[in-house]
N, C-alpha and C positions, 0 to 999 in steps of 0.2 A: 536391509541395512539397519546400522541401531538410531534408535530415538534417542534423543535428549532433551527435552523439555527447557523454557529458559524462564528462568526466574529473576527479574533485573534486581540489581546488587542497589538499590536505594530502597526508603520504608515509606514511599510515598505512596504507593496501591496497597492493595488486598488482594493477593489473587487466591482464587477457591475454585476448584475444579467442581462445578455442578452441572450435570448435562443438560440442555438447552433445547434440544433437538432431539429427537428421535432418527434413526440411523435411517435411510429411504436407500430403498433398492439402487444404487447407482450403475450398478451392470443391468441395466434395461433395453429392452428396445431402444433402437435411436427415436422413432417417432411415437406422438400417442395422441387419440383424440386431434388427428389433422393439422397439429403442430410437431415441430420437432420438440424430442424429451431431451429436456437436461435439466430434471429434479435430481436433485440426490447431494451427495459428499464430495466435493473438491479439495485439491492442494495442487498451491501453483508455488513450485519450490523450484527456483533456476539456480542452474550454474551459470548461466549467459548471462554477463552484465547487459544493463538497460544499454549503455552506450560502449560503443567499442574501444576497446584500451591502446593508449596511443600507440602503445609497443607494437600495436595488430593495424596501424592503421590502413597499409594495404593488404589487408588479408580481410575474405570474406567472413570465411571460416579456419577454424581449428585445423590443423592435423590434428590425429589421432595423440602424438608426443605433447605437441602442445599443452591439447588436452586436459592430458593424464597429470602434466605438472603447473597447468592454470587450478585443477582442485588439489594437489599438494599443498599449493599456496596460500588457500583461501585465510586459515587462520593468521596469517602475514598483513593478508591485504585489510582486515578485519580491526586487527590493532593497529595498524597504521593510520588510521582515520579517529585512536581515542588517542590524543595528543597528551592531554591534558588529565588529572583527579577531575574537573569541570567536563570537559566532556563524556566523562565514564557518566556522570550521572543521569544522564538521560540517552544511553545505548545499551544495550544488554553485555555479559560478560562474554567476550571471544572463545573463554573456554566452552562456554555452554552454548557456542552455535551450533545451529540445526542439522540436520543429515537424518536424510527419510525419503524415496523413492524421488529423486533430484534428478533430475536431466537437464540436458543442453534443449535447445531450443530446436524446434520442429526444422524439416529441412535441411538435415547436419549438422554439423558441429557447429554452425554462427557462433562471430565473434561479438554480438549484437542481438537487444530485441527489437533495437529501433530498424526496421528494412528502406522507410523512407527516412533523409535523405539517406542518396546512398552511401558514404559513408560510415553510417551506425552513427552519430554524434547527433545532439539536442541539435537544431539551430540557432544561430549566432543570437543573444539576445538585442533589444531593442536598449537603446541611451538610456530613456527614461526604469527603465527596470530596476538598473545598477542601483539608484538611487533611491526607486520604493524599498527597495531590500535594504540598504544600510538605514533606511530610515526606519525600519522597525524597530520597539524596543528591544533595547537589552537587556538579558535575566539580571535581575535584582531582586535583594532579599529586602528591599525599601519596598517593592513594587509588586502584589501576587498577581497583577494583567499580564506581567511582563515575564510571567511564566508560563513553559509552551504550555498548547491546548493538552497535550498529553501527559503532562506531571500536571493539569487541572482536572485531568478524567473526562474533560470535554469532546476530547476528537484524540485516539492512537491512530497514528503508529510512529513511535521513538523515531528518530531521524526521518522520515520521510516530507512531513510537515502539512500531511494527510491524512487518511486513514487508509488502509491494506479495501476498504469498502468502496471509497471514495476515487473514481476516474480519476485519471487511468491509474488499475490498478495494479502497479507495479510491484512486483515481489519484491521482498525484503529478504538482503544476505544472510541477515541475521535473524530472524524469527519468522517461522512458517505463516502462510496464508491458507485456512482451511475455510470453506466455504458451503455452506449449504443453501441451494436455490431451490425454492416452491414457489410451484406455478400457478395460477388460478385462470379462470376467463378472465378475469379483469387487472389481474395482476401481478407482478413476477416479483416477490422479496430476493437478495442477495445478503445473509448475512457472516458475517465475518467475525474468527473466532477474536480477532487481535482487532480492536479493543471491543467486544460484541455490538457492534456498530451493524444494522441493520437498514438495506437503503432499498424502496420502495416504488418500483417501476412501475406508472399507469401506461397499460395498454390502450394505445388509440386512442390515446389523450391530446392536450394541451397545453403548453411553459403556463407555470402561474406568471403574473404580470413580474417583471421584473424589480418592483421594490419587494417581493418578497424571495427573501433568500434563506440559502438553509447548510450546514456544517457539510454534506454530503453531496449539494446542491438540487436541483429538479428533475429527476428521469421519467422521461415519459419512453415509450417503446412498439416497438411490431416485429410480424414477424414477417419475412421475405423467404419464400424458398422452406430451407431449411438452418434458419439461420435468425436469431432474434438481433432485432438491431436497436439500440438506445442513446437516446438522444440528452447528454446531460447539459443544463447552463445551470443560472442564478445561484452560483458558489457566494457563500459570503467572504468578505474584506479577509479575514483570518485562516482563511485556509487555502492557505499556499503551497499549493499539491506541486512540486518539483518549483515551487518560487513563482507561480503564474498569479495571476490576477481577478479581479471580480470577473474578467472578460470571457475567463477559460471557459472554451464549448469541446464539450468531447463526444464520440463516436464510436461507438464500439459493439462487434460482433461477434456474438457467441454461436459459433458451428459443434454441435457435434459429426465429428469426422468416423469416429467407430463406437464400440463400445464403449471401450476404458478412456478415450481419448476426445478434448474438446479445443477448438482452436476458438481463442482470442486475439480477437483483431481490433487496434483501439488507432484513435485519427484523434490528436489535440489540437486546438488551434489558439490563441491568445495574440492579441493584436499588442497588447500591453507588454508581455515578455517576449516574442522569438517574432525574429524574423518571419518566418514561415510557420506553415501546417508542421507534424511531425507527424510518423506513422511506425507502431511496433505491434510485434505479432512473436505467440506466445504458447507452450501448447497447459492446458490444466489437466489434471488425473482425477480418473474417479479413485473414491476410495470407499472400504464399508465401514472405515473409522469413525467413532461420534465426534462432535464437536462438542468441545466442552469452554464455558468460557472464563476466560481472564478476568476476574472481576476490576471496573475501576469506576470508583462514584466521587462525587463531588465531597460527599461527607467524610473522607475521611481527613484522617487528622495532618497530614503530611505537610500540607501548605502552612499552617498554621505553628506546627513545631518548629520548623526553618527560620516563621518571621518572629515568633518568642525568640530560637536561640539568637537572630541576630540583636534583637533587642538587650537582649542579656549580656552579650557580648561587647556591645556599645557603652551599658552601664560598666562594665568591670573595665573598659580601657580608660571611663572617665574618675572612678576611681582614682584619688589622690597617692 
């Protein structure tokens, strides 16, 4: 299928194509050294939305028609969510969404990655949620806090209000998740090209104490069977991965099923946002593609241009 690359239409990154990683055999053995292997190159690039679309609400899965005209659609459903010149700024350009070895979700066509509840739908949120969420700040060019973590290079990914690194990690419509994981005895990195955010699993560890917290939060891990399982908490205040809260504990199991093929299987729970647990399930591809990353650092100039122009723009309205 062809690539396209996405470059977001604001001058607030740097991105620089420098390889990061060296390519690892990803067509391996499934197991190695008495664990299951799943070193190597991933991309988890769905056509399955995370939750099932009302229009589908009793259908498990696709037909085949379906199908074929829910991806005709996609660059429809893509612009329909940039309303606004304000929202364009912080989503990538529709023309330049992704398409590269894309599939529906393991098990047929699912209308859905979430399988618990059944449904396909988040669970209902809790009262007090509504209200952490309208109480966070709003972008302002008066305020650089009040701009997300990701136009501060602090934590990608554009719209998610996460990172593509960061449990559960749910694919993005609009910009690929390619992933390189290396193993060790003592521990399993998962890094991710969008925004090269690297999250650091200790094997047969322990949560650090809950006043410390971290952008990605704490994954400690094992492996059962054939199948590593990770255990993440102590998210900070600021990263509101699908709008959840300091609370969010997530679970997630990485099987490799064959060669080319790895199923993801993730369990959220937040006491603070949803009623209930949630559970979706996902498949990732190997590939022998490098990851190359997206540069985005603090020092650039971006933030600072915005609050000069609004300054300047303040002075010339006051202008007599």
């Amino acid at each position: 299928m062809v690539t396209s690359r996405v470059f977001l239409p604001f001058g607030l990154v740097v991105l620089t194509t420098t390889v990061v990683l060296a390519t690892h055999d990803t067509l391996r053995r499934p197991r190695a050294a008495g664990r299951p292997d799943l070193e190597g190159t991933w991309i988890s690039a769905m056509l399955t939305p995370l939750q099932r679309p009302m229009e589908f609400r009793d259908q498990s899965a696709f037909t085949p028609a379906q199908a074929a005209e829910f991806v005709r659609n996609r660059e429809a459903r893509v612009r329909s969510r940039m309303l606004t010149d304000a929202d364009r700024l912080t989503q990538a350009d529709a023309d330049d969404t992704f398409v590269e070895t894309e599939t529906f979700a393991l098990d047929g066509l699912r209308t859905s990655l979430i399988v618990d509840p059944a449904n396909g739908r988040l669970p209902p949120q809790v009262p007090a949620a509504a209200a952490r969420i309208a109480a966070r700040p709003k972008r302002s060019f008066d305020d650089p806090e009040s701009v997300s973590l990701a136009e501060r290079c602090l934590l990608g990914m554009y719209g998610l209000g996460g990172s593509t690194a960061s449990p559960p990690m749910v694919p993005s419509e609009v910009v690929p998740a390619y992933y390189s994981i290396v193993q060790t005895d003592t521990n399993v990195m998962i890094f991710t090209e969008w925004m090269h955010d690297a999250r650091i699993v200790r094997l047969n560890g322990t949560h650090l104490p809950p006043t410390i917290r971290s952008w990605l939060g704490d994954s400690i891990g094992h492996y059962e069977g054939d199948a590593l399982v990770v255990d993440t908490t102590n998210f900070r205040r600021e990263t509101h991965n699908l709008d959840s809260g300091e609370r969010l504990h997530v679970v997630e199991r990485f099987m490799r099923i064959d060669a080319t093929t790895m199923r993801y299987r993730v369990t959220a729970e937040d006491p603070d946002t949803w009623t209930t647990p949630w559970t979706a399930e996902w498949p990732f591809k190997a590939t022998d593609r490098r990851v190359f990353a997206a540069e985005c650092h603090e020092g650039n100039r971006a933030i600072e241009g915005f609050l000069r122009g609004a300054r300047a723009e303040e002075r010339e309205r006051q202008k007599p």
